[in-house]
C-alpha positions in Angstrom: 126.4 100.5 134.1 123.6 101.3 132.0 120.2 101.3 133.2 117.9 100.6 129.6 116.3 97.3 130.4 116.5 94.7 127.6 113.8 93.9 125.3 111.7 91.4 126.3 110.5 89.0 123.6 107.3 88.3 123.4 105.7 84.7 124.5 104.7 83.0 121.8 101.8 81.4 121.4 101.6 77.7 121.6 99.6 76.2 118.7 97.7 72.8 119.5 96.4 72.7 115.9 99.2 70.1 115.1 99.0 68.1 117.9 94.9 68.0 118.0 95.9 66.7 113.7 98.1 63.9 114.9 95.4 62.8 117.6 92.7 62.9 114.7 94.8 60.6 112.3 95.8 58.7 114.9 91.9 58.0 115.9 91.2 57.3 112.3 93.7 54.8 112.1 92.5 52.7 115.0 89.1 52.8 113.1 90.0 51.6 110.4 92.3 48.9 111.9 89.4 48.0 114.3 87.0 47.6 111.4 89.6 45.5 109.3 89.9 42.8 112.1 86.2 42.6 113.1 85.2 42.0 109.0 88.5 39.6 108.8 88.2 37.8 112.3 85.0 38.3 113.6 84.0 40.5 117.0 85.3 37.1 119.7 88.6 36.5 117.5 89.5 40.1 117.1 91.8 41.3 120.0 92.3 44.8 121.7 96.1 44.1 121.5 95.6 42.9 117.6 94.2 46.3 116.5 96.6 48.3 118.6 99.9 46.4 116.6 97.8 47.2 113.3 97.0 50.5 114.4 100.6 51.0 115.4 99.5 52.3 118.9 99.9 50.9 122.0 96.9 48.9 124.2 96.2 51.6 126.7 95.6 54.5 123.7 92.9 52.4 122.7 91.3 51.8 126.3 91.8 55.5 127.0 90.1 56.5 123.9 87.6 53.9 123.2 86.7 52.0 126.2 87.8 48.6 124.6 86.0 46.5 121.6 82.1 48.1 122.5 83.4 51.3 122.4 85.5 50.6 119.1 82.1 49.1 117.4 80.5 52.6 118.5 83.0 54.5 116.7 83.0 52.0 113.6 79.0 53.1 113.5 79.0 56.2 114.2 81.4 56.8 111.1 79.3 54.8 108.8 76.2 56.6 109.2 78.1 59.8 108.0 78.0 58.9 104.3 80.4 59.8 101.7 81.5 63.2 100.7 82.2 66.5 103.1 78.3 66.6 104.7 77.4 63.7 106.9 74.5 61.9 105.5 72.4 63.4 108.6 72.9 66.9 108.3 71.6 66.6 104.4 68.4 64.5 105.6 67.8 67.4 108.1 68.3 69.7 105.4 65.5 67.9 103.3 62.9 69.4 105.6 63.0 72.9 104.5 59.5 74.9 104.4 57.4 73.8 101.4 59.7 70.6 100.6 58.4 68.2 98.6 57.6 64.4 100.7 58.2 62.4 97.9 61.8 64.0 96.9 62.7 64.0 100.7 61.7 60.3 100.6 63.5 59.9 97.4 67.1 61.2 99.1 66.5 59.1 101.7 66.4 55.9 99.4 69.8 57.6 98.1 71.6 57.6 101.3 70.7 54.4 102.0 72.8 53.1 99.6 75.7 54.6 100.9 74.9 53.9 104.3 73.9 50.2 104.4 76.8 48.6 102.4 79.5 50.0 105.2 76.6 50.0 108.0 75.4 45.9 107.6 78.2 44.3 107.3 79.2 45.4 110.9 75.8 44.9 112.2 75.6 41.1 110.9 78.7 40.3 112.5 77.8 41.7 115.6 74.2 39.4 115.3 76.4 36.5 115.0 78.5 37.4 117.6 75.7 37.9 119.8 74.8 34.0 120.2 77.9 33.4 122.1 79.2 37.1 123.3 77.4 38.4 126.2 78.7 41.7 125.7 77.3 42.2 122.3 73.6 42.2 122.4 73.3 45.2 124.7 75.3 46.9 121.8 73.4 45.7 119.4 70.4 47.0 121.5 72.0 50.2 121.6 72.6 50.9 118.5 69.0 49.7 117.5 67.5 52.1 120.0 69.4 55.0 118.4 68.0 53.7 114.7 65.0 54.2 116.0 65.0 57.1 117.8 66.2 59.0 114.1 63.5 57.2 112.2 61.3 58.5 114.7 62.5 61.9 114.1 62.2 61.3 110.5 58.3 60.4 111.0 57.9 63.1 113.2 58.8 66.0 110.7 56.9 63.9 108.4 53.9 64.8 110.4 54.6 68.3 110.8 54.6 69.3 107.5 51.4 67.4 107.2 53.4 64.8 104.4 51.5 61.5 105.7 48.2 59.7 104.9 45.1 60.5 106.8 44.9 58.0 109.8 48.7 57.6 110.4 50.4 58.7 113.1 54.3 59.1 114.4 54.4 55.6 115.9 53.2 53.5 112.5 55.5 56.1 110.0 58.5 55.3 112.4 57.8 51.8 112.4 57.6 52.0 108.4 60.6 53.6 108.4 62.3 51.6 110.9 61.6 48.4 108.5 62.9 49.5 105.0 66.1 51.1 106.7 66.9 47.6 108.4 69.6 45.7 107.4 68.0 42.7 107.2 65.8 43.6 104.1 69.8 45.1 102.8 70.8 41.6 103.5 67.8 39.8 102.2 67.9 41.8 98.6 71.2 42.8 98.2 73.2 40.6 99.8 71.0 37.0 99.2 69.2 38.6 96.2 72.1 40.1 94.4 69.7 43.3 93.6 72.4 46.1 92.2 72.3 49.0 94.9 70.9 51.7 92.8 68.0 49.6 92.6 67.6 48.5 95.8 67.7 52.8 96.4 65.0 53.0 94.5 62.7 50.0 96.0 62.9 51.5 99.6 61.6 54.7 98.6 58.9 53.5 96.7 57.6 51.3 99.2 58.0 54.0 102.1 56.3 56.4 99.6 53.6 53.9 99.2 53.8 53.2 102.8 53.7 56.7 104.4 52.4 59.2 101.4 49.0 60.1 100.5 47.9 58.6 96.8 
């Protein structure tokens, strides 16, 4: 009998990559579904079990990954502040404060991304404002998201300060609050949406006034 032991093969490797992709996609679809039925149906009429036969998934993926309809609006949000193209819209604002930047052209972007932002962003939020009235589970969400607005305008007023951009006399609080206004989308619905003013425009008016607002003469 012979005694050589027999090669062992190696173990190979299991690769999640493909698994972690079908989990992504499958996310992304829910999304998408979820944000189809609220805009059709409103936030009452839309159901869990509607956006999972949509979706193509069952009930229980969605509580498991969302949390049920809050947690879907969260996710709805939280995609729409990323913008278009491969850079969320954040990450380039952040990137507007670099040493020696110039106020008015960070100001200027900011207009931009507000334009592709708010047309995704207000829809959503308007339905949730109506759905407030009769919904006790939506104004805390609306709350929510309002606080977290805030608290990145705030940031955005804050830097502001630091590299000494605003008018003698105003401070984090007021620049926040000016901010905080003119990214609302109330004035979007107001002059887009009831006004009809084209969005490139609209852009432009909201950096002007926070220019005027926040920015020495």
């Amino acid at each position: 009998m012979s005694t050589d032991a027999l090669p062992v093969k190696p173990r190979r490797r299991y690769d999640a990559s493909g698994r972690r992709d079908k989990a992504r996609l499958s996310q992304e679809r829910i999304i998408e579904a979820a944000e189809r039925r609220f805009l059709a149906d409103g936030y009452s009429s839309t159901t869990v079990s509607g956006i999972a036969e949509e979706a193509a998934v069952s009930v229980d993926t969605i509580y498991k990954r969302f949390g049920g309809k809050p947690g879907l609006v969260r996710a709805i949000h939280e995609r729409t502040l990323l913008g278009e193209g491969p850079v969320p819209a954040e990450q380039r604002s952040d990137a507007l404060h670099a040493p020696g930047a110039d106020a008015r052209r960070i100001i200027e972007e900011w207009g931009r991304l507000v334009t592709e932002i708010a047309p995704r962003a207000v829809p959503l939020m308007l339905l949730l404002r109506a759905a407030a009235a009769t919904d006790p589970e939506v104004q805390p969400l609306l709350d929510e998201i309002d606080a977290s607005r805030l608290r990145r305008m705030t940031e955005n007023a804050r830097r502001l300060h630091r590299g000494g951009h605003l008018r003698a006399g105003l401070g984090v609080a007021e620049a926040a609050d000016v901010l905080w206004t003119y990214s609302s989308p109330e004035l979007y619905e107001l002059l887009v949406l009831r006004r009809k003013m084209p969005l490139a425009r609209y852009g432009r008016f909201v950096a002007a006034a926070m220019a005027r607002a926040l920015l020495p003469e």
